[in-house]
C-alpha angles and dihedrals in degrees: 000000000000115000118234124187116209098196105189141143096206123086093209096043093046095051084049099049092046091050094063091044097048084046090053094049111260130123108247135214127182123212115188100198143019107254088057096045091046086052081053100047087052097061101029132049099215118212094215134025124195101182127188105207095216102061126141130268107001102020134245079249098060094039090054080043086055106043088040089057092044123091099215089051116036094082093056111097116239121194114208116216114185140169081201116076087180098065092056094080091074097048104034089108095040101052127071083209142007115200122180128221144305097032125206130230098238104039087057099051098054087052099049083045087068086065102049 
């Protein structure tokens, strides 16, 4: 089964998110703040990334910067979800998706839908 990261701050929007990948059948695991999710990142090579930018500690930004400049982990799609249009200039080439919140359900999962 494929692993997908919800890396998200927010309680609502990481239930959410868990909920499409688990639906798309992948195993999920949440991860509230950067620190953690760059330990993580660090053991394990994710299948599927869904990244908010404005997390606590080390930002949605570094970690896509990270992942992005690591060979193990350049390859993995990561899907940006963010409340802050602004902060997408920096990442368009980085990211495999942007999405804007609030995301939808069903938008969500139809995108998530094109990495299973």
């Amino acid at each position: 089964m494929p692993l997908g990261f919800v890396i998200e701050d927010n309680p609502e929007n990481a239930r959410l998110f868990a909920l499409v990948l688990s639906q798309g059948e992948f195993e999920v695991e949440t991860l509230y703040d950067g620190e953690t999710a760059l330990a993580r990142l660090s053991e394990v090579t994710p299948d599927l990334v869904i990244l908010d930018l404005n997390l606590p500690g080390i930002s949605g930004i570094d970690l896509l910067r990270h992942m992005r400049n690591d060979a193990r982990l350049t390859a993995v799609p990561v899907i940006v979800a963010t409340a802050n249009p602004q902060m997408t200039e920096e990442i368009t080439d980085l990211a495999d998706l942007v999405l804007f919140k609030p995301v939808s359900y069903v938008q969500l999962r139809d995108l998530v839908a094109r990495f299973s």
